[in-house]
N, C-alpha and C positions, 0 to 999 in steps of 0.2 A: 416707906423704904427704910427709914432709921430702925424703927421696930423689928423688920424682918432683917435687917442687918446683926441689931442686938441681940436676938434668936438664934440668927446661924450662929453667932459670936458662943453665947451660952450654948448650946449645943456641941459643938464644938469644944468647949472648956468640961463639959461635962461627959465627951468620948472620954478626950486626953485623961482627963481624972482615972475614968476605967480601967485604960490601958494601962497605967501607971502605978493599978492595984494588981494586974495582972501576976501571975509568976511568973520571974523573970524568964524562965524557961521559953515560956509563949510573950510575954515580952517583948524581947529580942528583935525573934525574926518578924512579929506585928509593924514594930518601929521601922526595922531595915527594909520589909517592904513595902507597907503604907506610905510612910514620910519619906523615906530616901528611894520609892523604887527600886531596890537589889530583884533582877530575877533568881527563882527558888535556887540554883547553881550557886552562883554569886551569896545568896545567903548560906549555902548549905559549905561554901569554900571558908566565908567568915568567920563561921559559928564552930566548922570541922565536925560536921557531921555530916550525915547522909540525905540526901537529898530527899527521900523520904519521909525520915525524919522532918524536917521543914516544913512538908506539906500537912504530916498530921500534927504539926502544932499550929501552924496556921489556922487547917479546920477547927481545930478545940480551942484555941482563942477566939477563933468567930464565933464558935458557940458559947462560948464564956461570956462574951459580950453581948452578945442576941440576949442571952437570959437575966443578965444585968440591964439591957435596958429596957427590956419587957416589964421588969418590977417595975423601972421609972416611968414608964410610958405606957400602961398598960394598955 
């Protein structure tokens, strides 16, 4: 249980890392929705942009990060 504890832990330390390389563009609304929960509205009101918007940055931050941790984890 410690070990798969330390795992998620490192796992975990090594998203955050990701996202934190991220541009801030994709960024952003990653943080605002992932960690804080904002729906895409709520993000797209924060940020002043288009709702739209939001969503293809979301999708190209997942895909930014699928392909980042595909190198780590292949």
């Amino acid at each position: 249980a410690a070990e798969e504890s330390a795992l998620r832990r490192e796992t975990r330390d090594e998203v955050q890392a990701l996202v934190d390389r991220l541009v801030p563009e994709y960024r952003a609304p990653v943080i605002l929705h992932y960690w804080y929960d904002f729906s895409y509205k709520e993000i797209a009101d924060i940020l002043d942009i288009p709702i739209g918007t939001v969503m293809s940055r979301l999708y190209n931050a997942r895909k930014a990060l699928k392909a980042k941790l595909e190198r780590i984890y292949p």
